[in-house]
DRENTORKOL-3810 file (N, C-alpha, C; in nm, 4 decimals):
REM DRENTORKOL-3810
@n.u->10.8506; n.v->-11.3407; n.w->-6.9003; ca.u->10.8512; ca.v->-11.2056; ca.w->-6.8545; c.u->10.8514; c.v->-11.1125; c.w->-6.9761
@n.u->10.7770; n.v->-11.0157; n.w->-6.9576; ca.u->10.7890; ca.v->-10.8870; ca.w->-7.0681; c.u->10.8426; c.v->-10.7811; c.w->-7.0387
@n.u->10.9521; n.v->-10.7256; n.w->-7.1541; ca.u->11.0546; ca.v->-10.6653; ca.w->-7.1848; c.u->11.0157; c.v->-10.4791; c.w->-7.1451
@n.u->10.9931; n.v->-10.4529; n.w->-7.1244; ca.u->10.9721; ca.v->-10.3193; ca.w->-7.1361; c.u->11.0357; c.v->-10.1786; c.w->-7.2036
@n.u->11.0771; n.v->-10.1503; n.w->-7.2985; ca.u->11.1184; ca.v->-10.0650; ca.w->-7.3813; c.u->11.0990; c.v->-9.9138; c.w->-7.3660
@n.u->11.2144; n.v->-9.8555; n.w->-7.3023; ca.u->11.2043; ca.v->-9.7321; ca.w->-7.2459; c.u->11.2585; c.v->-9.6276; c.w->-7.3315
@n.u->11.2355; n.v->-9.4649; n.w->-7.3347; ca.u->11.3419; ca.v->-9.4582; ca.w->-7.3851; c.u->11.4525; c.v->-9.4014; c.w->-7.3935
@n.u->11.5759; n.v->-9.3600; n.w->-7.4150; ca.u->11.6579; ca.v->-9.3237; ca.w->-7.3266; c.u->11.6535; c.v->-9.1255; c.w->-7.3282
@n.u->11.6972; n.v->-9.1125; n.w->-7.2542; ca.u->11.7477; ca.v->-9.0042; ca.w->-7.2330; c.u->11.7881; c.v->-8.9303; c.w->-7.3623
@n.u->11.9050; n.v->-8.9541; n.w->-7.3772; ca.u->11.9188; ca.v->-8.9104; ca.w->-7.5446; c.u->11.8443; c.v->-8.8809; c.w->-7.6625
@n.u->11.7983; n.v->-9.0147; n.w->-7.6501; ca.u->11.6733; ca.v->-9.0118; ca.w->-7.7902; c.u->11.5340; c.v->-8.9286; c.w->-7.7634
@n.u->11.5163; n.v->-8.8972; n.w->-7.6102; ca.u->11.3838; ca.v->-8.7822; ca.w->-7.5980; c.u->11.4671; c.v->-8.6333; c.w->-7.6460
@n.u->11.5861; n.v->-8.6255; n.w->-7.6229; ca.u->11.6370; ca.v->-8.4722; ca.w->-7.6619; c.u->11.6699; c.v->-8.4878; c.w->-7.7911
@n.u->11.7214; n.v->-8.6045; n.w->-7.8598; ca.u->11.6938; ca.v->-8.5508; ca.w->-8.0064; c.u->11.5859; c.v->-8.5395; c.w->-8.0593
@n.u->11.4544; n.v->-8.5995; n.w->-8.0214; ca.u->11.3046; ca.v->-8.5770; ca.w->-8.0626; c.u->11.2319; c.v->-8.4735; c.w->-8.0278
@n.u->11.3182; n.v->-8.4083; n.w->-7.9181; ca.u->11.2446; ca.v->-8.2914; ca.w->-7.9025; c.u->11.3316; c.v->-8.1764; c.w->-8.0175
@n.u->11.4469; n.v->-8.2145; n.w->-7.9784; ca.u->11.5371; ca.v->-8.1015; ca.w->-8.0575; c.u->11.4895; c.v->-8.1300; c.w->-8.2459
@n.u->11.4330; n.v->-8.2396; n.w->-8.2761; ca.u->11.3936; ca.v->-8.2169; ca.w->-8.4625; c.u->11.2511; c.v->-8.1396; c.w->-8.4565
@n.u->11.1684; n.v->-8.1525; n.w->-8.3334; ca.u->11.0652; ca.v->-8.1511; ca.w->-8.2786; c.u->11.0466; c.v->-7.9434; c.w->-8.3159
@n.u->11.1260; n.v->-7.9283; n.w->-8.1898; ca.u->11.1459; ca.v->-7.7540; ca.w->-8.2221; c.u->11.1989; c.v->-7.7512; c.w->-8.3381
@n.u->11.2804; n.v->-7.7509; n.w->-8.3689; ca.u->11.3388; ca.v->-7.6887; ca.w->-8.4884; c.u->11.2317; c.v->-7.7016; c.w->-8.5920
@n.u->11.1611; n.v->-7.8072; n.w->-8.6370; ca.u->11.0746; ca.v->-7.7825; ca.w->-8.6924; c.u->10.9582; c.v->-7.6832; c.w->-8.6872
@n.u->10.8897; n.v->-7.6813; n.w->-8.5557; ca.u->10.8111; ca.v->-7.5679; ca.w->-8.5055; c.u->10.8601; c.v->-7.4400; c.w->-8.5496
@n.u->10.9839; n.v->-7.3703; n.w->-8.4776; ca.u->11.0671; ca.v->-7.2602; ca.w->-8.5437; c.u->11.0172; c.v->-7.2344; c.w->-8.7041
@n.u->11.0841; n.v->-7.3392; n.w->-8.7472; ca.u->11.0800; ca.v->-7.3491; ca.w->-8.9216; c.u->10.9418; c.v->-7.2712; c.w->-8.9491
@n.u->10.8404; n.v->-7.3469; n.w->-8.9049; ca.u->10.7028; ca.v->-7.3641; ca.w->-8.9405; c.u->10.6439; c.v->-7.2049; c.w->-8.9060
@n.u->10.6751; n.v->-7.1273; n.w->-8.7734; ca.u->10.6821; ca.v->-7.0123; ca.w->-8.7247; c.u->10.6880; c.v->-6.9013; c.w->-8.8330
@n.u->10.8588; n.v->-6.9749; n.w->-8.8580; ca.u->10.9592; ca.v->-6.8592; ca.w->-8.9343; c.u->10.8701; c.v->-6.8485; c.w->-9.0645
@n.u->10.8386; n.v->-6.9385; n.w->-9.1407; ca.u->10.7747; ca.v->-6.9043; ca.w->-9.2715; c.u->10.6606; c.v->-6.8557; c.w->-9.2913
@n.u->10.5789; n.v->-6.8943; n.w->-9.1520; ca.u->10.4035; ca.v->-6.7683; ca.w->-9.1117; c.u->10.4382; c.v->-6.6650; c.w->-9.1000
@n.u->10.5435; n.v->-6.6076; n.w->-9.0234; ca.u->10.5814; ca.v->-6.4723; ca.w->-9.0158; c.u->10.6174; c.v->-6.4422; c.w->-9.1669
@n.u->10.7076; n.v->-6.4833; n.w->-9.2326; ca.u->10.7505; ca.v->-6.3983; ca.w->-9.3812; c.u->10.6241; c.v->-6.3944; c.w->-9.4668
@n.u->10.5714; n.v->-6.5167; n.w->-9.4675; ca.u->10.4096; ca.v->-6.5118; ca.w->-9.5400; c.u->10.3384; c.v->-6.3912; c.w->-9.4815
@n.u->10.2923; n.v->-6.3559; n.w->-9.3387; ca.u->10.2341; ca.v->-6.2633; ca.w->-9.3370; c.u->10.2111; c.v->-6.1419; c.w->-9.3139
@n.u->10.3802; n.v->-6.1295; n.w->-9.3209; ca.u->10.4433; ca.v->-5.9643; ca.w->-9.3975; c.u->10.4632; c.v->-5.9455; c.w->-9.5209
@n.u->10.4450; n.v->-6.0532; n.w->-9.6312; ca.u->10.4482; ca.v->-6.0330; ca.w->-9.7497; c.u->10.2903; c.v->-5.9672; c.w->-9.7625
@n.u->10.2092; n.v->-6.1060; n.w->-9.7213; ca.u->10.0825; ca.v->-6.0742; ca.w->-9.6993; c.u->10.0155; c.v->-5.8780; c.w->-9.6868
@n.u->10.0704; n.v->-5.8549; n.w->-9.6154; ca.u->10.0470; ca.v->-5.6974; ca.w->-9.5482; c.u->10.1238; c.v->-5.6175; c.w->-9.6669
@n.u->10.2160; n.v->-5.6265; n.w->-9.7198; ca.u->10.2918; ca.v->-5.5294; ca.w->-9.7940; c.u->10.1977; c.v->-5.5482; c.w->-9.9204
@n.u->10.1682; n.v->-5.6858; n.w->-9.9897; ca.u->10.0535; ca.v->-5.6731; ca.w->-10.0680; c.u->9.9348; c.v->-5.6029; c.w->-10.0712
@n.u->9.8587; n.v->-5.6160; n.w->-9.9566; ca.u->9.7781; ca.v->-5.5782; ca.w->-9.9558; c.u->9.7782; c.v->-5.3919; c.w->-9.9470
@n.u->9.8849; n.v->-5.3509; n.w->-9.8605; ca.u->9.9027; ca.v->-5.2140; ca.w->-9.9161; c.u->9.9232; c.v->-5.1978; c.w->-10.0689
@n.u->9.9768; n.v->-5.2639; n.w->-10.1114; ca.u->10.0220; ca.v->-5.2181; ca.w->-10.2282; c.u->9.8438; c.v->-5.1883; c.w->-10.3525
@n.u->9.7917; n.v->-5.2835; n.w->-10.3026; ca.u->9.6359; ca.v->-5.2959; ca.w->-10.3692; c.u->9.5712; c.v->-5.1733; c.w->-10.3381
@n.u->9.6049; n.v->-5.1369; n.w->-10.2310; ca.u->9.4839; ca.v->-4.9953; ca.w->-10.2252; c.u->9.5733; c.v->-4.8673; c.w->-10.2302
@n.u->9.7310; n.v->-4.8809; n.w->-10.2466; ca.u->9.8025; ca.v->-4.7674; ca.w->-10.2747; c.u->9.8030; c.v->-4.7803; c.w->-10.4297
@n.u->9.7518; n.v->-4.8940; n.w->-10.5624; ca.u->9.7070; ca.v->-4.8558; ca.w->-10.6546; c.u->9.5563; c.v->-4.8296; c.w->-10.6926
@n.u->9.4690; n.v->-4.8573; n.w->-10.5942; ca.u->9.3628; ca.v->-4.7974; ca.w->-10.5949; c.u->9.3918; c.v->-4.5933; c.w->-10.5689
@n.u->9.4240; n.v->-4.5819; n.w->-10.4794; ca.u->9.4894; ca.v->-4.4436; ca.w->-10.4558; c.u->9.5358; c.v->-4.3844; c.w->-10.6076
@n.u->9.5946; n.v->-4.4753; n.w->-10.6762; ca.u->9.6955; ca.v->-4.3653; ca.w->-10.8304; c.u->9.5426; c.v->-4.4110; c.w->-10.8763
@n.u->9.4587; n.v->-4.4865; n.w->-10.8932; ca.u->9.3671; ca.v->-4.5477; ca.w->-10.9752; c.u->9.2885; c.v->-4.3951; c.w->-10.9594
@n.u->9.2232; n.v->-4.3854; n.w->-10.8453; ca.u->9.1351; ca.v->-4.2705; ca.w->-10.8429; c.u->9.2058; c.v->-4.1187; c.w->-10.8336
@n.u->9.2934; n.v->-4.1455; n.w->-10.8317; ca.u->9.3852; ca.v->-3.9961; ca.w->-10.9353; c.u->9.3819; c.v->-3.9735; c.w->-11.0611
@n.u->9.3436; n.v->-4.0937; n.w->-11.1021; ca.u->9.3961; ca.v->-4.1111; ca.w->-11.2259; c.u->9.2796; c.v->-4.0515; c.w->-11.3133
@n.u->9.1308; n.v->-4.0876; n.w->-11.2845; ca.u->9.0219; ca.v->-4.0394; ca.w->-11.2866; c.u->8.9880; c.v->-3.9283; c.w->-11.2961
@n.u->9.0241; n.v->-3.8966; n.w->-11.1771; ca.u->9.0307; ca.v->-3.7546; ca.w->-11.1419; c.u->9.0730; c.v->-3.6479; c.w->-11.2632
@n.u->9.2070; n.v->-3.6888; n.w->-11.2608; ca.u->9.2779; ca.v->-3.6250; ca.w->-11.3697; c.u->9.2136; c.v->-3.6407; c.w->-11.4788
@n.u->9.1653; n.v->-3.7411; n.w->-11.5263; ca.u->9.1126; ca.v->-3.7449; ca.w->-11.6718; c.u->8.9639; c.v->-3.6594; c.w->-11.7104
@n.u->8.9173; n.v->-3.6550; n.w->-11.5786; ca.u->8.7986; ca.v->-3.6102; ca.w->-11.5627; c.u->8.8282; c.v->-3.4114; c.w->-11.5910
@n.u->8.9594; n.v->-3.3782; n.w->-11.5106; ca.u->8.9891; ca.v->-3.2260; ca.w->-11.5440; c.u->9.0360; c.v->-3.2307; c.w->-11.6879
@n.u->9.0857; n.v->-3.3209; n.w->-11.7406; ca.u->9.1760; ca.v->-3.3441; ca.w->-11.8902; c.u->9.0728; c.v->-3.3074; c.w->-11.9811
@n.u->8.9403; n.v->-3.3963; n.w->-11.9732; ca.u->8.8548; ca.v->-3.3485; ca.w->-12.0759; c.u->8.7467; c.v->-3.2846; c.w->-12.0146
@n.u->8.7781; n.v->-3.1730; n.w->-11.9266; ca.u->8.6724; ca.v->-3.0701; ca.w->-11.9043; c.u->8.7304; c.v->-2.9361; c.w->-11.9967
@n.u->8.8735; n.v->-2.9127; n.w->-11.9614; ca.u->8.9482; ca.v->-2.7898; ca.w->-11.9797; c.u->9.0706; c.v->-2.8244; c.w->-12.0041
@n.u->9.1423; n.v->-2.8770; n.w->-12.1209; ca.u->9.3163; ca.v->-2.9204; ca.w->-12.1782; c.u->9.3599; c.v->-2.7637; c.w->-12.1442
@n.u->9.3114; n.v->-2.6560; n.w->-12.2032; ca.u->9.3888; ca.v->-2.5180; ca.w->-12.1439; c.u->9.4285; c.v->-2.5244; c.w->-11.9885
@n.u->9.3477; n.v->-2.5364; n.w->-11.9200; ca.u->9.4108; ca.v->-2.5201; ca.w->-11.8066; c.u->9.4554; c.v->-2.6347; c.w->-11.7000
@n.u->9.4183; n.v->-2.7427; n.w->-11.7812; ca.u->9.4884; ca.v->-2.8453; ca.w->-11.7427; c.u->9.6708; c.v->-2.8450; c.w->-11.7909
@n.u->9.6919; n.v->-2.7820; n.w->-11.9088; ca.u->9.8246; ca.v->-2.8286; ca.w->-11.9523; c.u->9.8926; c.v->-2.7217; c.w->-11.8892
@n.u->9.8088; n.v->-2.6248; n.w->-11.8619; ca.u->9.9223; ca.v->-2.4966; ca.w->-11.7613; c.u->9.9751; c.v->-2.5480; c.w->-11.6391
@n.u->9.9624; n.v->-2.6932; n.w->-11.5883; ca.u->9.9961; ca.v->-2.7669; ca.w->-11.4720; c.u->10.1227; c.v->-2.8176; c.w->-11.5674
@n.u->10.1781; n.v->-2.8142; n.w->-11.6231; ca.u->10.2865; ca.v->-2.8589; ca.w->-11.7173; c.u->10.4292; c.v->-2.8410; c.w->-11.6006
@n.u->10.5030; n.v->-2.9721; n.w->-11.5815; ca.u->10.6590; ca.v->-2.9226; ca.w->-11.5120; c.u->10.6433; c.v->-2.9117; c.w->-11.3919
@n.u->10.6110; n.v->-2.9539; n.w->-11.3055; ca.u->10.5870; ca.v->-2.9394; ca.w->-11.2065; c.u->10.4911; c.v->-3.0893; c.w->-11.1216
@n.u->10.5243; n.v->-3.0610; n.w->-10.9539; ca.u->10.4369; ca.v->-3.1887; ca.w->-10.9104; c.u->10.3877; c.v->-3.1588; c.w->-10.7623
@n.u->10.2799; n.v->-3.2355; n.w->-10.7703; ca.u->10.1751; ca.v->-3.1805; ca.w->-10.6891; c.u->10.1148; c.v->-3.2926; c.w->-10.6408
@n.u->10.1365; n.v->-3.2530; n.w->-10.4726; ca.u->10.0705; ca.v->-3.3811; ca.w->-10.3527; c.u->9.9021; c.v->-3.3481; c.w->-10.3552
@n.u->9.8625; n.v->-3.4472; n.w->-10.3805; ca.u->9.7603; ca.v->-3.4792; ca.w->-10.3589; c.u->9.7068; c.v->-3.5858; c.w->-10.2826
@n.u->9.6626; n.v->-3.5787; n.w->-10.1889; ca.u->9.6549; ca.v->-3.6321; ca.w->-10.0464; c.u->9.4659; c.v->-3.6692; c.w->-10.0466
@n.u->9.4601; n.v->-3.4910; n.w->-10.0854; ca.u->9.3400; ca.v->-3.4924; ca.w->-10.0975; c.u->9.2953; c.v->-3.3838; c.w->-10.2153
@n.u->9.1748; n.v->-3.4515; n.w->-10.3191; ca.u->9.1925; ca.v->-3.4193; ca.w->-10.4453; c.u->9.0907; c.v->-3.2927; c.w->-10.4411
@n.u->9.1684; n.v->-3.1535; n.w->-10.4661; ca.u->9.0706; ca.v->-3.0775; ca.w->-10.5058; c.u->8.9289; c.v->-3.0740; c.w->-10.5774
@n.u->8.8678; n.v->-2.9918; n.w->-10.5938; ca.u->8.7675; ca.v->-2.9474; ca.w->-10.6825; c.u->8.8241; c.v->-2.8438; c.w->-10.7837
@n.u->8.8721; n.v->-2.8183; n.w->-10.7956; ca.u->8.9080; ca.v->-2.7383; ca.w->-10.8833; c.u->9.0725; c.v->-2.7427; c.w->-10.9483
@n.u->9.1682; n.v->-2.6461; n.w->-11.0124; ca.u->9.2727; ca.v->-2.6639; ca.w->-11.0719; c.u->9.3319; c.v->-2.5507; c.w->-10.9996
@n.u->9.2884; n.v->-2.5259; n.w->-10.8289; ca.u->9.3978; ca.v->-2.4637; ca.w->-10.7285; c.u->9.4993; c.v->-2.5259; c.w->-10.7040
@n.u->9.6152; n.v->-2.6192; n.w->-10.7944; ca.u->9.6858; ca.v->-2.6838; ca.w->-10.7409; c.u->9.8246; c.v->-2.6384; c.w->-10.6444
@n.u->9.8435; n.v->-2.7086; n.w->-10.5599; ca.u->9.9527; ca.v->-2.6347; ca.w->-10.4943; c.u->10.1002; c.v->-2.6833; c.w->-10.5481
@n.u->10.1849; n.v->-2.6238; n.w->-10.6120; ca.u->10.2850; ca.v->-2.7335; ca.w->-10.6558; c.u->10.3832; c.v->-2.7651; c.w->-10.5067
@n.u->10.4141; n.v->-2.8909; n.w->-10.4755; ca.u->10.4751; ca.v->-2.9880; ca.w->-10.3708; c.u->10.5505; c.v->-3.0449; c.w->-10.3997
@n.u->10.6920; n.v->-3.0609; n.w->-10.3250; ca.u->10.7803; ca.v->-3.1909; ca.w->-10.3943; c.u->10.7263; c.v->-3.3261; c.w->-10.3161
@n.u->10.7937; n.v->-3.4254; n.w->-10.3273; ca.u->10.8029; ca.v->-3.5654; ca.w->-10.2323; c.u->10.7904; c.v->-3.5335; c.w->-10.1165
@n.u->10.9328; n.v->-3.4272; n.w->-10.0747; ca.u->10.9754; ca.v->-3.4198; ca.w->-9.9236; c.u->10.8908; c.v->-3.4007; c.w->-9.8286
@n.u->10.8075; n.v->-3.2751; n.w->-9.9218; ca.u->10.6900; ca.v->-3.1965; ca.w->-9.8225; c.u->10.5383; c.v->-3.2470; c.w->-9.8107
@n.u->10.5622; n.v->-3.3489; n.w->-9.8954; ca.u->10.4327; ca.v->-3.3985; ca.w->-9.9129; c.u->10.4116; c.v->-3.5379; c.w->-9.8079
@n.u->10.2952; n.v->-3.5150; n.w->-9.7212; ca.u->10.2717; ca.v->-3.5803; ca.w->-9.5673; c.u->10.2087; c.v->-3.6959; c.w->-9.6143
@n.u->10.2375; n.v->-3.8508; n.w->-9.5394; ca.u->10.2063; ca.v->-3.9314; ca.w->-9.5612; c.u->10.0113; c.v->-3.9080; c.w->-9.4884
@n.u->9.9277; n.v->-3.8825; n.w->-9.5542; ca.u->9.8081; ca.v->-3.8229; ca.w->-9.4942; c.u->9.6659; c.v->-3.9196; c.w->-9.5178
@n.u->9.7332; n.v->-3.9625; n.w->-9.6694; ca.u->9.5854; ca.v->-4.0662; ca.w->-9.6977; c.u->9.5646; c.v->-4.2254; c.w->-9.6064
@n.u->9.5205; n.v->-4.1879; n.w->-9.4944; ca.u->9.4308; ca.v->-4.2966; ca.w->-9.3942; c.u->9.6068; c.v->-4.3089; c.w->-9.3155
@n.u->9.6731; n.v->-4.1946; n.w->-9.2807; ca.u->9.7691; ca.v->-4.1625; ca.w->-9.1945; c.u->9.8724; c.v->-4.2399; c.w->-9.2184
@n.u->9.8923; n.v->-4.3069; n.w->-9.4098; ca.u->9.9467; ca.v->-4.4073; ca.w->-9.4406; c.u->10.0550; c.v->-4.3978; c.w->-9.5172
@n.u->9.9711; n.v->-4.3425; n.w->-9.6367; ca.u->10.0178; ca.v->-4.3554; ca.w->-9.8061; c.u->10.0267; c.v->-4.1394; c.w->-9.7954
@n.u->10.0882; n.v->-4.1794; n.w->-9.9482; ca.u->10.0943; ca.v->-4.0261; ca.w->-9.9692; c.u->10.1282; c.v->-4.0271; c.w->-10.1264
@n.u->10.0066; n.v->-3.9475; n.w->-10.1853; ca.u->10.0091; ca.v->-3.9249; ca.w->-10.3080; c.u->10.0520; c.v->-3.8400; c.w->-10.4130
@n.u->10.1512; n.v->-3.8300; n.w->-10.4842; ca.u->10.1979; ca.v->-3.7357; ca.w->-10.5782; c.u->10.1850; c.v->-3.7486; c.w->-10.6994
@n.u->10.2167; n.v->-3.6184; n.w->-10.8263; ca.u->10.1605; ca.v->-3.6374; ca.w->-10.9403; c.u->10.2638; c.v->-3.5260; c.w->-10.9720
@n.u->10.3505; n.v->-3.6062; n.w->-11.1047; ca.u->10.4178; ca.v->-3.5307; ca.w->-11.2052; c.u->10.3898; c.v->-3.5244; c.w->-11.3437
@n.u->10.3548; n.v->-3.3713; n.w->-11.3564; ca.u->10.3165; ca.v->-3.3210; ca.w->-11.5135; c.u->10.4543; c.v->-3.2912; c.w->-11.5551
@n.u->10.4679; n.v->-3.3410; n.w->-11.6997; ca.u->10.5363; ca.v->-3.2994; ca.w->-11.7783; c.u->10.5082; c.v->-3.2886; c.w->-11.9248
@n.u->10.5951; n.v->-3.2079; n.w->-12.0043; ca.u->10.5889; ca.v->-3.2611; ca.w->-12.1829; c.u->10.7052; c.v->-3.2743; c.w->-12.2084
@n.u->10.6384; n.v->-3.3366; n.w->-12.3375; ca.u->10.7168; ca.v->-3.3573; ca.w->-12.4360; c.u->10.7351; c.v->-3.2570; c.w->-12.5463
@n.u->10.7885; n.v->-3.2476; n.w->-12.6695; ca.u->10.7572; ca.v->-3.1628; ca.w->-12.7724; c.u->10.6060; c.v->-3.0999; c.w->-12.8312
@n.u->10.5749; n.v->-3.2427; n.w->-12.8295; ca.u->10.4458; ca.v->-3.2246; ca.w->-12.8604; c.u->10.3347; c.v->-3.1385; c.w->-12.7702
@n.u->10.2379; n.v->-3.0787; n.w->-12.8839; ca.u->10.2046; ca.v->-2.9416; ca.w->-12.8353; c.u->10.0665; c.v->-3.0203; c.w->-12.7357
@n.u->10.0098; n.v->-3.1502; n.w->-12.8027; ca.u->9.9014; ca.v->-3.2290; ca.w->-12.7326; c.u->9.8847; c.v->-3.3057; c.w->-12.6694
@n.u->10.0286; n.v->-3.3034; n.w->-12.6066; ca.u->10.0435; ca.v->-3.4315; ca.w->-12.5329; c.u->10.1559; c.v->-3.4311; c.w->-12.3803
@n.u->10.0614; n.v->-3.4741; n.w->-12.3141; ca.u->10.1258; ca.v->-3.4194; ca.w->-12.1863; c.u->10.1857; c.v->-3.5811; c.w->-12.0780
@n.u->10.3048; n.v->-3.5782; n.w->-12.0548; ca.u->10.3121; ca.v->-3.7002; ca.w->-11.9829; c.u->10.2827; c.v->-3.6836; c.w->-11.8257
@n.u->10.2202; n.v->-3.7921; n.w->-11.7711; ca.u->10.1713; ca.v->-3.7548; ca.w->-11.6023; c.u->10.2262; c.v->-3.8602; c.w->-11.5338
@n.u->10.2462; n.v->-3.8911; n.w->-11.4098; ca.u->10.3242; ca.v->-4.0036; ca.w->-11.3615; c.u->10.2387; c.v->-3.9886; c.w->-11.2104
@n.u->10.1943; n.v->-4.1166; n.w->-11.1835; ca.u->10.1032; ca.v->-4.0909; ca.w->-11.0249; c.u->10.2001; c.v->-4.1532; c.w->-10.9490
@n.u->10.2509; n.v->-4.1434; n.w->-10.8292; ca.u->10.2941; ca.v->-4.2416; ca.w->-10.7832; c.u->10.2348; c.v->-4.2012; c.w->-10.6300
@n.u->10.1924; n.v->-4.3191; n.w->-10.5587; ca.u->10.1662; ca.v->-4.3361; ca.w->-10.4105; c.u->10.2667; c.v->-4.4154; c.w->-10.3732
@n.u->10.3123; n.v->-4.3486; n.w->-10.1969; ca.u->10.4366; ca.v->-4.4301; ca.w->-10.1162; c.u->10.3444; c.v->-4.4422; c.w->-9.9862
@n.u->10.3969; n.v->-4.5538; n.w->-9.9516; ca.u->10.4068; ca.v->-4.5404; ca.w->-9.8046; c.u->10.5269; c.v->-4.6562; c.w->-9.7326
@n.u->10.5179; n.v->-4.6398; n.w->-9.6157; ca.u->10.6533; ca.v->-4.6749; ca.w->-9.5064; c.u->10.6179; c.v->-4.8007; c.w->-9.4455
@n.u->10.6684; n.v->-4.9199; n.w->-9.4746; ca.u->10.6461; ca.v->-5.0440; ca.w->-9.3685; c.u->10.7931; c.v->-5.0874; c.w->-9.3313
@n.u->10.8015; n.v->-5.1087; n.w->-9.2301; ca.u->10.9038; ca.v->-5.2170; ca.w->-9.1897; c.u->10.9910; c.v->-5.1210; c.w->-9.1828
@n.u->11.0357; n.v->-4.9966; n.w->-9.1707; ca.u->11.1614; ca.v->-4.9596; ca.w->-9.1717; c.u->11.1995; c.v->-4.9234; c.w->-9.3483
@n.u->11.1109; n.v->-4.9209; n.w->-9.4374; ca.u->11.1483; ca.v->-4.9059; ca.w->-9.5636; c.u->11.0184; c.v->-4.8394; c.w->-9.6073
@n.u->11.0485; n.v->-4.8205; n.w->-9.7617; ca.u->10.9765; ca.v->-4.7194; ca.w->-9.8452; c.u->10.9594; c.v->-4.7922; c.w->-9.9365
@n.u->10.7868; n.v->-4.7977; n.w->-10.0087; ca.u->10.7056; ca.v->-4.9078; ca.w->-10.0557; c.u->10.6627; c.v->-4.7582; c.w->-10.2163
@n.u->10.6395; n.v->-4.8005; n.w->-10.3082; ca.u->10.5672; ca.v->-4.7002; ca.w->-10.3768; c.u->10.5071; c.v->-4.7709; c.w->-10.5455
@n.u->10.3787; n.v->-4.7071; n.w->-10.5579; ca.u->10.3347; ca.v->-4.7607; ca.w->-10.7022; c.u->10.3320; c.v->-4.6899; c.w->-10.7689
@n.u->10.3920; n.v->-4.7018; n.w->-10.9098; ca.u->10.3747; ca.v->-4.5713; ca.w->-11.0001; c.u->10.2756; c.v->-4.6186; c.w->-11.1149
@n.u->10.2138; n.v->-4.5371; n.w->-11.1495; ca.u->10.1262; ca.v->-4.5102; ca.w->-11.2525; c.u->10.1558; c.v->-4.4184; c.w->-11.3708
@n.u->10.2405; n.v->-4.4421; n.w->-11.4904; ca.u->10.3010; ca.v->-4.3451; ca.w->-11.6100; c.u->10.1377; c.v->-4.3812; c.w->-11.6771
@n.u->10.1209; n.v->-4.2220; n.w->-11.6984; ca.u->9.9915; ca.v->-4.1860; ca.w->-11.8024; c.u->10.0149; c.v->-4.1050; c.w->-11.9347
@n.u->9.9720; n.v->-4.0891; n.w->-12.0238; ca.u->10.0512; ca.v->-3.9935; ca.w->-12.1531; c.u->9.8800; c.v->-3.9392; c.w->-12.1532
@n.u->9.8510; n.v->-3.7937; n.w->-12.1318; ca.u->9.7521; ca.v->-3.7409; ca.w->-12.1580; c.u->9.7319; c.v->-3.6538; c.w->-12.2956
@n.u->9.6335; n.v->-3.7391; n.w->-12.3898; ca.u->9.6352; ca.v->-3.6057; ca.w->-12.4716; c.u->9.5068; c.v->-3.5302; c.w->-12.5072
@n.u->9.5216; n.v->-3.4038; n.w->-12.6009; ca.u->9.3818; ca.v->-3.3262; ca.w->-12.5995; c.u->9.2754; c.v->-3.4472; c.w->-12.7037
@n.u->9.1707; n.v->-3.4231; n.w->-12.6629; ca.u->9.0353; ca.v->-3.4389; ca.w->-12.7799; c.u->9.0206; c.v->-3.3956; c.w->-12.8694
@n.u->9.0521; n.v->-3.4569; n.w->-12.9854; ca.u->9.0201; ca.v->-3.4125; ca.w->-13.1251; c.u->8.8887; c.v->-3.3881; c.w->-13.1677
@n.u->8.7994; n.v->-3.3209; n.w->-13.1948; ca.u->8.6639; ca.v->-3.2538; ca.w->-13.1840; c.u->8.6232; c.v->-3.2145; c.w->-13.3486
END
């Protein structure tokens, strides 16, 4: 006669129970992967954002240092980048998360002693998860020696 080997009761609930818990596990670490995932990838086009500020700025830097350095002390949302050096000065607070209803871009001029040299700081934020995400960009602008 042949034996037949069943199996008990017990041993199906601990195989299921290593069974889930593993699944869970396996769950739990797709989810953290692909909110890291997402916060990265903001972070790539919120330094594309300081990137093409940054441009920008350099592009007014060596058109006109006079009236570029009269932006001296002061900081200014840029959301969306003028044509011209109408800047509005803005703090953080007031400045609307606006670029693609996301990010929100600001820019602090300052100096130093020096009469040619101006420090600029880009930084873009935006909001995931219940928190505040931001990239900064420190620039030291100075005039063209000619």
């Amino acid at each position: 006669m042949k034996k037949k080997h069943a199996f008990t009761l017990i041993e199906l609930l601990i195989a299921v129970s290593i069974l889930s818990l593993f699944f869970v596990l396996a769950i739990s670490v797709t989810i953290v992967s692909l909110k890291n995932m997402k916060i990265k990838e903001h972070k790539i086009l919120a330094t594309y954002y300081a990137e093409e500020a940054k441009e920008w700025l350099t592009h007014l830097k060596e058109n006109d240092w006079i009236q570029f350095k009269n932006k001296v002390n002061n900081s200014y949302c840029f959301n969306n980048l003028p044509n011209d050096y109408n800047w509005i000065v803005e703090d953080q607070n007031n400045c609307q998360f606006s670029i693609d209803n996301f990010y929100k871009r600001l820019v602090l001029v300052s100096s130093d002693v020096i009469e040619t040299q101006l420090n600029v700081k880009i930084t873009v934020w935006w909001q995931e998860n219940n928190r505040d995400y931001k990239v900064d960009l420190p620039l030291i602008f100075t005039v063209w020696e000619k």
